[in-house]
N, C-alpha and C positions, 0 to 999 in steps of 0.2 A: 504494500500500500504506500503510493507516496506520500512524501510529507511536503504539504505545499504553502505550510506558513515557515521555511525558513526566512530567519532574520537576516538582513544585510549586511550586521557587522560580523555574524561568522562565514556569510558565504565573499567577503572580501579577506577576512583573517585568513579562514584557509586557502584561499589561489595566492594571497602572499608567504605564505610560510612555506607551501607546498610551491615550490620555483623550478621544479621540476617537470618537462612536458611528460605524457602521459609515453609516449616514443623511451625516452630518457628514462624515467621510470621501469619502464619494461625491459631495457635493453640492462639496464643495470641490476634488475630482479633476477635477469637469468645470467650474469655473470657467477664465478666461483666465489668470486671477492665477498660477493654480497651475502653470501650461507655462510653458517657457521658451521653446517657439515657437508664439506666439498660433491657427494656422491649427489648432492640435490638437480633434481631433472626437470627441463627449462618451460614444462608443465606444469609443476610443481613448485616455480621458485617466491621465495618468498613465504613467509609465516600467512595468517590471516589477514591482518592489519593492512601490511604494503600492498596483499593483494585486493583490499576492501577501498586502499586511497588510489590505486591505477582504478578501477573499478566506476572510483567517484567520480575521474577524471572526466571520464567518458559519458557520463550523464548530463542532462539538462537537469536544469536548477526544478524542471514542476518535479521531476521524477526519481527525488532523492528520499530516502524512506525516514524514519526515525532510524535506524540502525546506522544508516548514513550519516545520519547530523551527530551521532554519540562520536562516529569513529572522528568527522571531522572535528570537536571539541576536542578529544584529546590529541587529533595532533598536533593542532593549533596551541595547544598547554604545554606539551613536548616540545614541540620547535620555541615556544616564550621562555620555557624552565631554560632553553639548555642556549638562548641566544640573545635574550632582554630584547631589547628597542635598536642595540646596535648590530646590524645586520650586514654590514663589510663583509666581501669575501676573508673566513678566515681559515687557516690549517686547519688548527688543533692537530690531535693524533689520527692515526691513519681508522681506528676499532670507531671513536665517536662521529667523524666524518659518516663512515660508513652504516654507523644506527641511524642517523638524521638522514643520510641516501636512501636510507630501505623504507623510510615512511612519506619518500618526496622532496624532501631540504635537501639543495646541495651547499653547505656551508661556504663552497670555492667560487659558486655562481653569484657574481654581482645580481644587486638588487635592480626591478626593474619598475 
């Protein structure tokens, strides 16, 4: 069923946090980098989560469910925990790069 009274300030939070296209996402899902257990098949890549926010990517804003707006809160709260307001391309370590990649943030990609 979708949910058709999202709000504006989370359906703008998450296409900003999540700066990742939906291509970029998938192509990075089914990298090795991106598992934590290498044997993972490009089917299958990616936990629930990553494959719930490519998922989102792909939808029109009427046709986003309530399961849809949870997953976007939190990764909207994820990308804020682990990034504040200052949003500069930055390193960090190569493991937290890579948590923020699997749910859409690429920390390296300039803001747009």
């Amino acid at each position: 069923m979708a949910h058709t009274d999202i709000d504006d300030a989370l359906w703008d939070d998450f296409h900003a946090a999540v700066n990742m296209t939906s291509r970029e996402l998938r192509e990075w899902l089914e990298t090795d980098a991106s598992q934590p257990d290498s044997e993972a098949f490009a089917d299958q890549a990616g936990d629930e989560r990553p494959r719930a926010v490519l998922e989102i990517l792909g939808k029109r804003r009427t046709d986003l469910t309530d399961d849809d707006v949870t997953v976007m809160e939190t990764v909207v709260a994820e990308v804020q925990a682990e990034r504040g307001d200052d949003r500069e391309p930055t390193a960090g370590d190569a493991e937290w790069r890579h948590r923020l990649m699997s749910i859409g943030h690429d920390p390296l990609k300039p803001s747009t």
